[in-house]
Each structure stands twice: as C-alpha cells, then as structure tokens.
KEGU-155286 format. One record per residue (C-alpha): y, x, z. Coordinates in steps of 0.2 Angstrom, whole numbers, padded with zeros to 4 digits. Each point is the difference from the previous one (the first is absolute). Layout:
BEGIN
+-------+-------+-------+
! north !  east !    up !
+-------+-------+-------+
!     Y !     X !     Z !
...
+-------+-------+-------+
END
This chain:
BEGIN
+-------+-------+-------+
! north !  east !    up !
+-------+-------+-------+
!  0487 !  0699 !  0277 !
!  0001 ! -0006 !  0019 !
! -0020 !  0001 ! -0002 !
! -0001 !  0017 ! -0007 !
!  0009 !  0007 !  0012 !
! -0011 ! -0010 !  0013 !
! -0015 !  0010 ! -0008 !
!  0007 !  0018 ! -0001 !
!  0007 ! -0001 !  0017 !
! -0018 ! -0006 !  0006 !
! -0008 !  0014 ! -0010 !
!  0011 !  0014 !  0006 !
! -0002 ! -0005 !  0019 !
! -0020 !  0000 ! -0002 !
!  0003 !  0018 ! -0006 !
!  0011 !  0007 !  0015 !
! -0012 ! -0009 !  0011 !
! -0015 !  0010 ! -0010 !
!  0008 !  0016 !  0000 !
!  0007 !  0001 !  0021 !
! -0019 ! -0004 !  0001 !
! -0005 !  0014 ! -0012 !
!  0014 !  0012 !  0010 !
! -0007 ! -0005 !  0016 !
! -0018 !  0002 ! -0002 !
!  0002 !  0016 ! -0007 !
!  0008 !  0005 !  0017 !
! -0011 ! -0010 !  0013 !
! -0014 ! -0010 ! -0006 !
! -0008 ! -0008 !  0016 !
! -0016 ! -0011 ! -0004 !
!  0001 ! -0016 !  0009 !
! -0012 ! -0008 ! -0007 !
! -0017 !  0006 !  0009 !
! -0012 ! -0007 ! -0010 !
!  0006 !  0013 ! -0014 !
!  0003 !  0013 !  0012 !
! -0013 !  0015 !  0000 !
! -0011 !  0003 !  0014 !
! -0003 !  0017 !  0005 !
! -0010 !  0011 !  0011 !
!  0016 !  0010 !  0010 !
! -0012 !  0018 !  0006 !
! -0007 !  0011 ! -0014 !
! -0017 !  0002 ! -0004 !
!  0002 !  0018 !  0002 !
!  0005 !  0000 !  0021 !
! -0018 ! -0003 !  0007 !
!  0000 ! -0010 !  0016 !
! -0012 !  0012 !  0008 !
!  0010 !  0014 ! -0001 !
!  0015 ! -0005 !  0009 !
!  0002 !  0011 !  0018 !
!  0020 ! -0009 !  0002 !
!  0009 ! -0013 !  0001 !
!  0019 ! -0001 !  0005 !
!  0012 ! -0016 !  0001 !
!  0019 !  0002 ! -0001 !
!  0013 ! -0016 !  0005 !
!  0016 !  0004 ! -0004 !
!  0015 ! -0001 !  0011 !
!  0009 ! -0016 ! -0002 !
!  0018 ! -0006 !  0005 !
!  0004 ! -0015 !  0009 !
!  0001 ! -0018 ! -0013 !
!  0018 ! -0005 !  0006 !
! -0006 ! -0017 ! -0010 !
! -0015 ! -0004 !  0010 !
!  0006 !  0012 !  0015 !
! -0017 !  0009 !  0000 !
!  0001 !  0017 !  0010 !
! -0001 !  0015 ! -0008 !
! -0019 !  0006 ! -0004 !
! -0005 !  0020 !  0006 !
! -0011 !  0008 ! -0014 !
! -0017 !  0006 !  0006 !
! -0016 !  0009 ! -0005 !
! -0016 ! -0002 !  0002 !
! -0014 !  0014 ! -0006 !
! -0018 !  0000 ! -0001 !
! -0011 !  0017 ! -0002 !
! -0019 !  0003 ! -0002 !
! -0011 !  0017 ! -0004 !
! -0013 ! -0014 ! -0005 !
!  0006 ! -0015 ! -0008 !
! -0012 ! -0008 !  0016 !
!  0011 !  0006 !  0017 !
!  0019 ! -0002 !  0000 !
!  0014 !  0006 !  0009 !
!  0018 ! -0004 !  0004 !
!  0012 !  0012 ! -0004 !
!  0014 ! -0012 !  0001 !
! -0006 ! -0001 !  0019 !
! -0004 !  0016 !  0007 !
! -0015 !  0003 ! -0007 !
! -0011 ! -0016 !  0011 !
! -0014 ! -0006 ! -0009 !
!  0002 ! -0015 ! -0013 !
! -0009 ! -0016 ! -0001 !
! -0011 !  0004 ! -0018 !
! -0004 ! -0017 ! -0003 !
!  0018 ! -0005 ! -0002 !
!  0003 !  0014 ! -0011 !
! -0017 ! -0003 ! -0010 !
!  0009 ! -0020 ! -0001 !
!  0017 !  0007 ! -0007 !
! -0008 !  0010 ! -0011 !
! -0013 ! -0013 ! -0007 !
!  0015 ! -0013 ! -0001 !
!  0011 !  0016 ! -0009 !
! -0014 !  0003 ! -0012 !
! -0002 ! -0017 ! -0005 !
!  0017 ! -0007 ! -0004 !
!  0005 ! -0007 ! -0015 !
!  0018 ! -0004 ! -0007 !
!  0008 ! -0013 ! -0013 !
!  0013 !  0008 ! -0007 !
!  0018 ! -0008 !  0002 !
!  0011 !  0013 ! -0006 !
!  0002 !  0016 ! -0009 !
!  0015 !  0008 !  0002 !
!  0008 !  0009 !  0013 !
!  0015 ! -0011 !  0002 !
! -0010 ! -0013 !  0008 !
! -0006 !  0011 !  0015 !
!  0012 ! -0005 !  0012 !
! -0003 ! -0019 ! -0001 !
! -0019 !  0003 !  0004 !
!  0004 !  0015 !  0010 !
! -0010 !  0012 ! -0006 !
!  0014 !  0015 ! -0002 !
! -0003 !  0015 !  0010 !
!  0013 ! -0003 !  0012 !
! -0005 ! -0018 !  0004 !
! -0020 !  0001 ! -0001 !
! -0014 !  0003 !  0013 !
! -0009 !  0014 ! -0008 !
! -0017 !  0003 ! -0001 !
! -0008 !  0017 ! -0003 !
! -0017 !  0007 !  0000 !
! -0010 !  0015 ! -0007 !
! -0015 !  0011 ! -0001 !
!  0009 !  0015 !  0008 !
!  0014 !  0002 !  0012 !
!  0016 ! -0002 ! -0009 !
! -0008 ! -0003 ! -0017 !
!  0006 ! -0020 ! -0002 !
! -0014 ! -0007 ! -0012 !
!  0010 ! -0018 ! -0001 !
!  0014 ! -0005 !  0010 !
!  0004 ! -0016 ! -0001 !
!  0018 ! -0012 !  0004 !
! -0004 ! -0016 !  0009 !
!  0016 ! -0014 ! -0002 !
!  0006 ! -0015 !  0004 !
! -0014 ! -0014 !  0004 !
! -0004 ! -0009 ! -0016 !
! -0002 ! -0019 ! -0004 !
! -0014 ! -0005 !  0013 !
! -0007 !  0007 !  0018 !
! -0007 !  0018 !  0000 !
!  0009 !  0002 ! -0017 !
!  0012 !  0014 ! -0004 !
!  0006 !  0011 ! -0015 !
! -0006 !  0017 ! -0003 !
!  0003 !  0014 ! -0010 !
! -0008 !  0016 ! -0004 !
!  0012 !  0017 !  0005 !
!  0008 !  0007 ! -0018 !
! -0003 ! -0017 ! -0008 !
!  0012 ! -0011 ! -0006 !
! -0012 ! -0017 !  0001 !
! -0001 ! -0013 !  0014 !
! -0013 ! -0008 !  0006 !
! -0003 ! -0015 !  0006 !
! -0017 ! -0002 !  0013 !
! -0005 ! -0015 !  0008 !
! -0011 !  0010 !  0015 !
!  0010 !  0014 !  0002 !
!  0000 !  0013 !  0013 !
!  0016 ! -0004 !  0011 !
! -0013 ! -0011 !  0011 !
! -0010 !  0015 !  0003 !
!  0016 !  0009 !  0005 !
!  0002 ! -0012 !  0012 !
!  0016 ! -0001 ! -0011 !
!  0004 ! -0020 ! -0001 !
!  0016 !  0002 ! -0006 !
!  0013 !  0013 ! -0006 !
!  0007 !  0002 !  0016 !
! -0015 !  0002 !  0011 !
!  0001 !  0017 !  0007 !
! -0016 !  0009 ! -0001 !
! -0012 !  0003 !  0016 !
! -0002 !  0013 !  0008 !
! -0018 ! -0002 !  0002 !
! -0006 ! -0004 ! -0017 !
! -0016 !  0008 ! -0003 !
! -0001 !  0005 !  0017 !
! -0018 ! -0002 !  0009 !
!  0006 ! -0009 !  0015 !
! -0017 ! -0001 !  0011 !
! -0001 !  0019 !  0005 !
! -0016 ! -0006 !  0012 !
! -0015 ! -0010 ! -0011 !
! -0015 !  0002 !  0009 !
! -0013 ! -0012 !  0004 !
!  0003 ! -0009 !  0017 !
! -0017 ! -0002 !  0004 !
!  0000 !  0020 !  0002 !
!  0012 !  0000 !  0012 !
! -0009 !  0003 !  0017 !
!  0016 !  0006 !  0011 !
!  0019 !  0002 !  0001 !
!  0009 !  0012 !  0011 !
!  0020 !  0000 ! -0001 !
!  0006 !  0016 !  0010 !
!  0019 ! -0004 !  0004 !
!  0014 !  0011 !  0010 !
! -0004 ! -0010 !  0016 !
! -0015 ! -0014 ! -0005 !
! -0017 !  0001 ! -0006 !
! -0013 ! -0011 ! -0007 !
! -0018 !  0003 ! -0004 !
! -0008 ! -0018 ! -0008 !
! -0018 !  0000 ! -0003 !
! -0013 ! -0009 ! -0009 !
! -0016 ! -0003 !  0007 !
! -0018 ! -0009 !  0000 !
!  0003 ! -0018 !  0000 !
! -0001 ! -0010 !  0020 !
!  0005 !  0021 !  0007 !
!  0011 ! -0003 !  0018 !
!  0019 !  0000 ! -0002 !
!  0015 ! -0008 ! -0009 !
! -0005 ! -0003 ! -0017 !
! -0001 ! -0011 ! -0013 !
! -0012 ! -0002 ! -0017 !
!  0009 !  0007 ! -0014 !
! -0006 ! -0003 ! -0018 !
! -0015 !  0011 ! -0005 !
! -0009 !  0001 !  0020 !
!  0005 !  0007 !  0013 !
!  0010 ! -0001 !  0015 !
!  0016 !  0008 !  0003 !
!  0006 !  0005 !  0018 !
!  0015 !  0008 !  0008 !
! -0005 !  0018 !  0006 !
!  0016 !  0006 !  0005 !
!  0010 ! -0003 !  0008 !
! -0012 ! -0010 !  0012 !
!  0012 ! -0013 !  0007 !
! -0008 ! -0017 !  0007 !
!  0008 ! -0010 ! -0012 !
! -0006 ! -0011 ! -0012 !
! -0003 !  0008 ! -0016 !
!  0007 ! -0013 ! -0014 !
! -0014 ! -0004 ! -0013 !
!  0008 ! -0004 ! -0016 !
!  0014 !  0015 !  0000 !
! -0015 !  0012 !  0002 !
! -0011 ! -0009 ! -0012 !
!  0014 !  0001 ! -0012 !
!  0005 !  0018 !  0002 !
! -0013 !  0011 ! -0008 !
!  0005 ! -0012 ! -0016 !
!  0017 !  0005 !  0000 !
! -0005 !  0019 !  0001 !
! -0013 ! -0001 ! -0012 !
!  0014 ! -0008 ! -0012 !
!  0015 !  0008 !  0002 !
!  0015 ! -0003 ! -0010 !
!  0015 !  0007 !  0003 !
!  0015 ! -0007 ! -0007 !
!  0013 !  0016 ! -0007 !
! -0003 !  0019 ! -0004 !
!  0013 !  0011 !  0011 !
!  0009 !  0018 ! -0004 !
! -0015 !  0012 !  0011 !
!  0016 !  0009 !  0003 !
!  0011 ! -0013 !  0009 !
!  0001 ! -0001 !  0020 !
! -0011 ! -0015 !  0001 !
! -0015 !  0010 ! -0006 !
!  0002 !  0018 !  0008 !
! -0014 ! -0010 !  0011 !
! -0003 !  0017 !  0013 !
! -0012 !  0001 !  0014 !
!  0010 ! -0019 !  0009 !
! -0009 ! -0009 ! -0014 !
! -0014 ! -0014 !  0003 !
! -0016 !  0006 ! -0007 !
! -0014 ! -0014 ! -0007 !
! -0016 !  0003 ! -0003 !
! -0014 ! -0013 ! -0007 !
! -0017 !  0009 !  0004 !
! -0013 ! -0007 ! -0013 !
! -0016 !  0000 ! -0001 !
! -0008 !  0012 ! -0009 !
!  0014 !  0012 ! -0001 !
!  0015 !  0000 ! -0010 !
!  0011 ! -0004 !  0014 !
!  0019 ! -0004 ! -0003 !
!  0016 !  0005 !  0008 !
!  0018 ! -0006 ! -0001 !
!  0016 !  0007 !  0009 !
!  0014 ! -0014 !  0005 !
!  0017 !  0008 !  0002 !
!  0012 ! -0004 !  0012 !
!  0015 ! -0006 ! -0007 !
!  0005 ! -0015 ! -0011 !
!  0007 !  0002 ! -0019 !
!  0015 ! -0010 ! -0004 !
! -0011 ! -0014 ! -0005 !
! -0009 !  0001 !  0016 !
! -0016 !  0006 ! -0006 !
! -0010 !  0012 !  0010 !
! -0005 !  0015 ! -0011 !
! -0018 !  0005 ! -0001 !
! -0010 !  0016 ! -0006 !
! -0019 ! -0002 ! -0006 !
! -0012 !  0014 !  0004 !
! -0006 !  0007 ! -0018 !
!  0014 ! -0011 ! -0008 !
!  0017 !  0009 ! -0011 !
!  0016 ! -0008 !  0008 !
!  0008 ! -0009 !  0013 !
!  0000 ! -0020 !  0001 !
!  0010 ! -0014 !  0008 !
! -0010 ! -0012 !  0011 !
!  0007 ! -0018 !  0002 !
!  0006 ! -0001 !  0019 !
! -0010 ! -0017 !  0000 !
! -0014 !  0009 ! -0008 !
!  0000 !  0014 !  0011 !
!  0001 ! -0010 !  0017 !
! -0013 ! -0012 ! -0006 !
! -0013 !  0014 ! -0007 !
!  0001 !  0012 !  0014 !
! -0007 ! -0001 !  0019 !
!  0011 ! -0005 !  0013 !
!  0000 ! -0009 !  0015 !
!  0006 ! -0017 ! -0008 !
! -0014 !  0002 ! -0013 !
! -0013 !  0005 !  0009 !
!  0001 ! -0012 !  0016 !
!  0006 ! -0015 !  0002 !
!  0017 ! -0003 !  0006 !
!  0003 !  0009 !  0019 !
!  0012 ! -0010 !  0007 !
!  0010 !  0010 !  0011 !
!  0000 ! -0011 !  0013 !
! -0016 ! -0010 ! -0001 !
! -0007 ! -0017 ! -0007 !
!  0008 ! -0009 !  0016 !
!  0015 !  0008 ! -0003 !
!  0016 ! -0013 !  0007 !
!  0008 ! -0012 ! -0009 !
!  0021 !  0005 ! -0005 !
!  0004 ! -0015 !  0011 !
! -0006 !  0009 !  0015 !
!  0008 !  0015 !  0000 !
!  0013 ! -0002 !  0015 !
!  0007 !  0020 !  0001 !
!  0006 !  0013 ! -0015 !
!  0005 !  0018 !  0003 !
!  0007 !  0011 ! -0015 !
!  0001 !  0018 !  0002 !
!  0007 !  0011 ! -0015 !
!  0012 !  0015 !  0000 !
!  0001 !  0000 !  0018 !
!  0008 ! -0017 !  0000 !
! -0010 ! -0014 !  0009 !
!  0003 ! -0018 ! -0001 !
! -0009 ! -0013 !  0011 !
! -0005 ! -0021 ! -0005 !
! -0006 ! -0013 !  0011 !
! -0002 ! -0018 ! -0002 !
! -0011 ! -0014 !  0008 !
! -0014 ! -0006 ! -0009 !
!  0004 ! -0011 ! -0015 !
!  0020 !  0004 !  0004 !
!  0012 !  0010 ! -0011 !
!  0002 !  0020 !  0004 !
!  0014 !  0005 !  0009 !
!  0006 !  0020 !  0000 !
!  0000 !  0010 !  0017 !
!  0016 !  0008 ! -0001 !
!  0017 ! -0004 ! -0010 !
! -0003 ! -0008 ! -0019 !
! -0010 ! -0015 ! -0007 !
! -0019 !  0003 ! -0007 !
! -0003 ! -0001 ! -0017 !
! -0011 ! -0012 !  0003 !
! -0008 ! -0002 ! -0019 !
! -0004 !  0020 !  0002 !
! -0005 !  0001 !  0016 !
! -0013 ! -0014 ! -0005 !
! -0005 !  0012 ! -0012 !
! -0004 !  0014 !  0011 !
! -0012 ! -0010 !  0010 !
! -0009 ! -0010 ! -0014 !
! -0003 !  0020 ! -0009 !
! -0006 !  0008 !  0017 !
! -0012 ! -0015 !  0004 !
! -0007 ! -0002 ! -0018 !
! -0003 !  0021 ! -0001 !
! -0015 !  0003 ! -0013 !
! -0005 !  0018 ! -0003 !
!  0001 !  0008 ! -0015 !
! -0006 !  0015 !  0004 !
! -0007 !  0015 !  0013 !
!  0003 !  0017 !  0003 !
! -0007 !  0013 !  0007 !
!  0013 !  0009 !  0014 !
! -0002 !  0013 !  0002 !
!  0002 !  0003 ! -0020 !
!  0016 ! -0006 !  0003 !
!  0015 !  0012 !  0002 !
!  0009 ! -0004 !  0018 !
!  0018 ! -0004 ! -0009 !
! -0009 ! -0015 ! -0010 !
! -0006 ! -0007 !  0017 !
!  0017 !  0001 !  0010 !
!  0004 ! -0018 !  0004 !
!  0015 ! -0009 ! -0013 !
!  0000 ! -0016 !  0009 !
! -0008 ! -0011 !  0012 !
! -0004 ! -0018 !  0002 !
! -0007 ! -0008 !  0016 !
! -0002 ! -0019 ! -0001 !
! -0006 ! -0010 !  0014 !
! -0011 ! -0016 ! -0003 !
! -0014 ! -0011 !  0005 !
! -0002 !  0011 !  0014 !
! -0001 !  0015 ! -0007 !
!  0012 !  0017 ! -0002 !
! -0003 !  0005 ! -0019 !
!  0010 !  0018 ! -0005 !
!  0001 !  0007 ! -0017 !
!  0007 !  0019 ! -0002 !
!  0006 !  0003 ! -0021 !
! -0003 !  0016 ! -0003 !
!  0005 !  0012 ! -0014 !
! -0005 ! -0004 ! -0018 !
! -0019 !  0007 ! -0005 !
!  0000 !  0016 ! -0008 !
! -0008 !  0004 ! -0016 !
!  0001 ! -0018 ! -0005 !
!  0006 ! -0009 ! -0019 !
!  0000 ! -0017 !  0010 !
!  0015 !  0003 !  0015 !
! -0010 ! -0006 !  0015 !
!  0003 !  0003 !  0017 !
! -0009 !  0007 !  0016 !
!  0001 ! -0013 !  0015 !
! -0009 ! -0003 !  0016 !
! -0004 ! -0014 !  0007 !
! -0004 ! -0006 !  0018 !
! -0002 ! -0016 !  0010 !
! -0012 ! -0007 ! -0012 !
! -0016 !  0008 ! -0012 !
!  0000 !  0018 !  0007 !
! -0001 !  0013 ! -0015 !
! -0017 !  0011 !  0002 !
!  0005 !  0016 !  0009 !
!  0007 !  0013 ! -0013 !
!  0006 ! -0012 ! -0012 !
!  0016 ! -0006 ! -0005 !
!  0006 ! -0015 ! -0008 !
!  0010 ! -0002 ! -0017 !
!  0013 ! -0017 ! -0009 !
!  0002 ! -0002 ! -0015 !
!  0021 !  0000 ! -0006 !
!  0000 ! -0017 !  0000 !
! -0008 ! -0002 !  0018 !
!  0011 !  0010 !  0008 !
!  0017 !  0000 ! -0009 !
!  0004 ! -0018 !  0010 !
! -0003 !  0009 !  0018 !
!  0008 !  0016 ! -0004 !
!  0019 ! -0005 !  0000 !
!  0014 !  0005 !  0008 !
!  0004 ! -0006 !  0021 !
!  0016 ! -0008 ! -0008 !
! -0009 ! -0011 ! -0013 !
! -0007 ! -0010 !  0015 !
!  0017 ! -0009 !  0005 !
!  0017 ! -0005 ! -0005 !
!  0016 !  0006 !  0011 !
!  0003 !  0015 !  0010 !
! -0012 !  0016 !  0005 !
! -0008 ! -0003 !  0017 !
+-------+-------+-------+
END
C-alpha cells in the first residue's frame, strides 16, 4: 500500500507540474531556445526604401536609477526631411543641412534588419523595454506625418550591438543581433541622444588646392594671405598643391611662420564645426562688429564665413556660412587655430626682443593700478624689499617680472579702429633690468572679440609698427593685472 501511494502521489505531481506549464504558456510563451525560434524580416515588403522622404527618433525621458544612482535621462528628437530621397534636412535642428550618407547608412542598416523572435505577448515588453513609455522610437514615412513603420528599440540584447525590437501595434519581441542603437549612437539605455545626429558637420568642403587667398576683415585687424608662383619674394612657405603663400597685410617685418600658414587653407577647406545654435539666440545676432572670411578660389565660387563676437556657454564661437541655412558653433581651439592672426601668421613677437633679460636681473618694480602705486627694489641676485610700509609678496612680484619679460604677442590691431575708452590705460608695469627701462600699459579688453584679449603697449623693447597696437591673450595678462595690494603683506603704504 505504502508503494501505491508512492506511485499516485508521483503521478499527481507530474500532472500539477504539466498543467502550471500548460496555464503558463497559455499566458506567456517566451522561446528560449533560438535554434527553434523563427527568424523574420522586421519591415514590410510593401514600405519601399526608395520612397522614404523622413525619418524621426524619439528617447524617452527617464528618471534617475536610485539602484545604480544614474541621473535622470532628458527625452529628445531627432528628424530628417528630404523633397528627394537624395538631399536631407534637419528639422529637429533648425532646418541646417543633414549629412545624407549617414541617413542613407541608417536607412540601409533599418531596411536590413532581421529579428529572432523571443516573445509574443505584451506582458514581456517591459523586461525587454520595448513599451511605449520605455522605448526609443523610430519612425519613418513616405509623406509628412504619414508613419509607414515605427518601430520600438529596447534594452541591449545578449551580445555587443544587440538589442530588442518591436514593431509599433505589435505584440512580438524581437531579438537582433546588429541592431540599430549603435547607429543611434545609442550604446546603452541611458545614453542620451545627440544633438548633432545626422547633422552635416563640415559646412566648408572645397578642394584646398583652390584656395588661392584668404582675407579675415575683423572690428580693428585685417589680414589678406596669398598664394603665389612658387620662389615669388616675401614671407612664404610651400603649401601642398604649389605655390607660395605670403602675408599681404598687414605688412609687418616679422617672420611669417611657415607651417601655421601651410596649414591654414587645410582647416578652411575642411571645416567642421562642432554644435548647431538657436539663429535667434544673442550669440548669433552677429551685426555689422562681426569678423568676415573670405577664401578667394580659383576659378570662382568664392567662400565667405561670418565669426561672431561672443562665446556660447560651451565657449564655442558662432559662425554663419554664405549660401548656408543656419547658425553654427566653432570650437574656440578651432577657431583660433583656423583663422589669421598675428600668432598664426608670424612667429612669436616677443615684446621685448630675443635678448630680452634674464628674471634674475631685474633690480627695480613699479605697479600702477587704480591710482595706487607701489615701488620694489633689490640688488642683483638679493630678495625684493617694498619702498614704503608692508612686506612684498615676494612669490607675486616674481610673477610680475618673469610675465612682463617673457611677453609674446598674440595679436595687432589697427588703432585707430579702436574706440578711445578701450585704449585708456588699466594699469602699468615698468621693470628695470639688464640695463634697460621696459614699461607695459594694459589697456581695455578688445572689442568685438569671443576670446577676451586685451590691448597693451609696450616700450623699452621691440617698438610696435606705427598705428598698431598690441593684444594678450587671458592667460598672459591675468598674472600682471592684479590689485596694488596683492604685491605685499602688512599695512597700505
């Protein structure tokens, strides 16, 4: 009997086990097993890929992960337009003009997917993430508004570039293995999407070799480069594709520095800028203080760009493209590097010539600022001692003198574009060594300018050319332009 009842209680568990299967499959039937699961073909044969003229992306908005303590994720969009299926814009970013190749890539990747089939019931969308709250949606058409396929793009799948998938208005989940989050840029479930997808980030593609001069008409500067026949007189240096290029104007006896100018029809001929900006923000009402580039070609075709005077948040320096829909932002790097200026063109004017002294030589400091004056002196090779009441801070004074001796140029201006209040004196610096009485005037901060230099005038050493002014850089002239009081410790004199 013991036996028996052995065998029916055996029996009866193998029949609540067979029918909690039977209960559960009936709800959720997921398909583990992938060499069973189907394999499909996840775009209809009826949505042609020659007749798609948009394409939008959608991330959704995503709350912090208090388990992983992710930061919350900002939903964006991305759209795509085209009258042709061959030219694309971006809607998504003011209307600029879209890189078509990407789009064509997407698109090819899109029209070739393929999906294995992991579950079939609605139940199961949140652990792939492919319900509508939680998936990056993918939508495209024929005609505006008309969405031929929209599809939902989940969590990553079960190797790199993998992800799940499912068709908008379906109940299945798809599983494939080179999805389209990579062409997203989309990496993970949290990567927010970029602002510049599909963008076409090099707004100037023209052939360097073309290029045969460049002019840069700034507020208070100007520069005309030109190339020439090879072995012509003047700074120059051998660019690739022939030539020579010389500095026009303005015609300082400087130097010209080869490999800056050699590089710099490159950079125009290729430029890339790094963000698209709001043509109605601050930063791109560019007006008549703008910088204006021209690159004269050969041939005709000529190109023309207008640098803006003020930095974004991001320090980028916005740019407008003659013939080109929308305002761009310019790396500062890129910009300081791509367009003509003294530092680029010539090679480093040291203010105070190459037999400038040495730090150790300098016996004698005045400071003037704010109508406060203070007064230094020490013998050679001794420590500084403070004509008046107070100790010198020594370590800043130091300062002082090795910035004023080792004075590089960044820049010229013309003066008289200058207006008068830019040019009234901030502070001066008079330092006396090796024999010789150098002074440095810091003037006001240069107008119409994204990079914060400042005007200065320099005597005692290489005299500027008559009707030109000098400009630092910030990180030149922040260590001389301090307050009096910052030079010593102790009481006012």
């Amino acid at each position: 009997m013991k036996k028996q009842h052995l065998i029916v209680l055996g029996l009866a568990l193998v029949l609540l086990f067979g029918l909690k299967y039977l209960l559960g499959s009936s709800r959720t039937r997921t398909i583990t097993d992938l060499s069973e699961a189907g394999i499909s073909e996840l775009i209809p044969s009826s949505l042609d890929r020659s007749s798609i003229r948009w394409v939008r992306v959608t991330t959704p908005d995503l709350p912090p992960d208090p388990e992983s303590e992710a930061a919350g994720v900002v939903g964006k969009q991305a759209e795509a337009r085209s009258s042709d299926g061959q030219s694309w814009v971006m809607a998504s970013a003011h209307g600029v003009e879209a890189d078509a190749g990407k789009i064509d890539e997407f698109l090819d990747a899109l029209f070739g997917v393929t999906g294995e089939l992991r579950g079939d019931h609605s139940n199961l969308h949140e652990d792939f993430g492919v319900s509508d709250a939680q998936a990056v949606k993918v939508e495209l058409g024929a005609a505006a508004g008309d969405a031929g396929l929209t599809l939902l793009l989940g969590k990553t799948g079960d190797r790199p570039g993998s992800h799940f998938v499912r068709v908008a208005g379906e109940e299945p989940t798809w599983h494939v293995t080179e999805g389209l989050r990579d062409e997203l840029n989309l990496y993970s479930e949290r990567t927010e999407l970029s602002d510049i997808l599909w963008v076409q980030l090099e707004v100037i593609d023209v052939d360097e070799t073309s290029i045969t001069g460049i002019e840069y008409d700034g507020a208070d500067a100007r520069y005309v480069l030109s190339k020439g026949a090879a072995g012509s007189d003047g700074a120059q240096t051998a660019p690739a594709g022939g030539g020579t290029w010389s500095v026009v104007e303005p015609a300082l006896p400087y130097d010209a520095r080869a490999a800056s100018l050699s590089a710099m029809p490159g950079r125009l001929a290729r430029l890339r800028v790094s963000s698209v900006l709001d043509p109605g923000s601050a930063e791109c009402a560019l007006g008549p203080e703008a910088a204006i580039v021209r690159l004269t070609r050969a041939g005709g075709d000529d190109v023309e760009i207008q640098v803006g005077t003020k930095l974004t948040a991001t320090e980028e320096v916005p740019v407008v493209i003659a013939g080109r829909e929308g305002c761009y932002g310019l790396s500062k790097w890129t910009a300081e590097s791509a367009f003509p200026r003294a530092s680029q063109v010539y090679e480093f004017v040291k203010a105070y010539g190459d037999d400038r002294p040495a730090e150790s030589e300098a016996t004698w400091v005045r400071y003037e600022r704010g109508g406060e004056s203070l007064t230094f002196e020490r013998a050679e090779g001794e420590p500084w001692q403070l004509k008046g009441e107070g100790e010198p801070n020594t370590g800043k004074v130091d300062h002082v003198v090795r910035s004023v001796l080792g004075l590089n140029y960044d820049d010229f201006a013309e003066e008289s574009k200058v207006s008068a209040d830019r040019l009234e004196v901030e502070a001066t610096v008079r330092v006396k060594a090796g024999g010789r009485d150098l002074r440095l005037e810091i003037l006001g901060e240069r107008q119409a300018s994204p990079h914060g230099e400042r005007y200065v005038r320099a005597g005692g050493g290489t005299e500027m050319e008559s009707g030109f002014v000098g400009l630092l850089k910030q990180t030149v002239y922040k260590p001389l332009l301090v307050q009096p009081s910052e030079l010593k410790t102790g009481p006012a004199s």
